[in-house]
Structures are given as structure tokens and as C-alpha cells.
C-alpha positions in Angstrom: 23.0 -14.3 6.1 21.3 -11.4 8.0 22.2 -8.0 6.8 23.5 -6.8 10.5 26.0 -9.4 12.8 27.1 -10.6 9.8 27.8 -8.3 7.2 27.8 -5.1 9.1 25.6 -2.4 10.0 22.3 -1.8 7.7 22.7 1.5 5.4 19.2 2.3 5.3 16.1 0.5 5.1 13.9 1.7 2.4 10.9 -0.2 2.2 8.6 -2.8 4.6 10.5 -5.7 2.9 13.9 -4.3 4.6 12.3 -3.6 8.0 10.4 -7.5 8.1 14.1 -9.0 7.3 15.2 -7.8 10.6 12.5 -8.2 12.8 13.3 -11.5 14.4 16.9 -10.1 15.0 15.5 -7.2 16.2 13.2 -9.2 18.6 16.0 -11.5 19.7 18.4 -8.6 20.4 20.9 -9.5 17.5 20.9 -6.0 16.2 23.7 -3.9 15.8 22.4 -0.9 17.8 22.4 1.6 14.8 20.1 -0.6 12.9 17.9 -1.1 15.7 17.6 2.5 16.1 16.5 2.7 12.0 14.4 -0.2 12.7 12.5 1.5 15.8 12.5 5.0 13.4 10.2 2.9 10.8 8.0 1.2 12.9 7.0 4.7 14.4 6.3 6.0 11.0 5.3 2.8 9.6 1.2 0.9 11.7 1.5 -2.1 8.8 5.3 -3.1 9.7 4.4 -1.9 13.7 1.2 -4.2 13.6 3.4 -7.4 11.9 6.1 -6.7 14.4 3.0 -7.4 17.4 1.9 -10.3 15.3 5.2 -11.8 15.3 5.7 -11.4 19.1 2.3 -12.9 19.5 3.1 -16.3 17.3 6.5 -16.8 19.0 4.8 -16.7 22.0 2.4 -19.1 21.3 4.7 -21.2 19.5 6.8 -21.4 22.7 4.4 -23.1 24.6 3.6 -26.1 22.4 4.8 -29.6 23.2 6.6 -31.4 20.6 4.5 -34.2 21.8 1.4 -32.0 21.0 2.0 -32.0 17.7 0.7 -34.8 15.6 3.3 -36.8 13.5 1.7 -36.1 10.6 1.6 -32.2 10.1 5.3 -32.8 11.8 6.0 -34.3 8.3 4.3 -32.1 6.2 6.2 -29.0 7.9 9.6 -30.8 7.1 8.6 -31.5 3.8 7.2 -27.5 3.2 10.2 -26.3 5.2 13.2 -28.6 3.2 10.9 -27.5 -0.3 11.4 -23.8 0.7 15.1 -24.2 1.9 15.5 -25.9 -1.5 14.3 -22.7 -3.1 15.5 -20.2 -1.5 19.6 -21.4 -2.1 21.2 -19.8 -4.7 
């Protein structure tokens, strides 16, 4: 569950880990505005979150333009395997 939509608005974020756990929200406009504001207020102060935030935008760019087709079947398996193994994990 993400910390903002969900659960309410985000007290403070206190270190890189909090910031990276909302930047997808951030980037698909799911923030509650006072978070995004906190969020933005980091990123100023902060070039490693600021850079990952531009990396981010630039993989789900990319990623957006690939064909399933393009994809061979079998790193298609692997990445259900790796992602099923992680969701595995990260349940409590």
C-alpha cells in the first residue's frame, strides 16, 4: 500500500528511501498535493534522488515503446519467475 491515496498524507520524508517510495506516484500524478510539494522540496535539495527521479522517467519511457511481441519468450519467463520470487518475499 502506498503511503499517500491510501493511508493519508505523508508526515515527512526523512531520508532518500522515503522520497524513491513515492516517485512513481509522484510521476503518475497519484500524490496527495501536500506530499508532492515535500516530494518536489527534496528533490531540490537532494541531485542523487533528482538524478534517479530523471532515470526513472527515462526507463518508463523506453519501456513504453516495446512490443510484447519484441520480447523473446524466454526472458518473458525469467521476469515472471524474478517478479513472482520478489512478490513472494516482499509479503508479510
Amino acid at each position: 500500500m502506498s503511503p499517500s491515496r491510501k493511508s493519508g498524507a505523508v508526515k515527512t520524508i526523512r531520508s532518500c528511501r522515503d522520497a524513491v517510495d513515492l516517485l512513481t506516484e509522484y510521476l503518475e500524478g497519484g500524490l496527495l498535493p501536500d506530499d508532492a510539494r515535500r516530494l518536489k522540496a527534496h528533490l531540490a535539495d537532494c541531485s542523487a534522488c533528482a538524478e534517479f527521479l530523471e532515470t526513472l522517467r527515462k526507463t518508463r519511457a523506453a519501456v513504453g515503446t516495446l512490443k510484447a511481441r519484441a520480447v523473446p519468450e524466454k526472458c518473458r519467463r525469467e521476469l515472471r519467475a524474478f517478479l513472482k520470487k520478489a512478490a513472494r518475499k516482499a509479503r508479510p
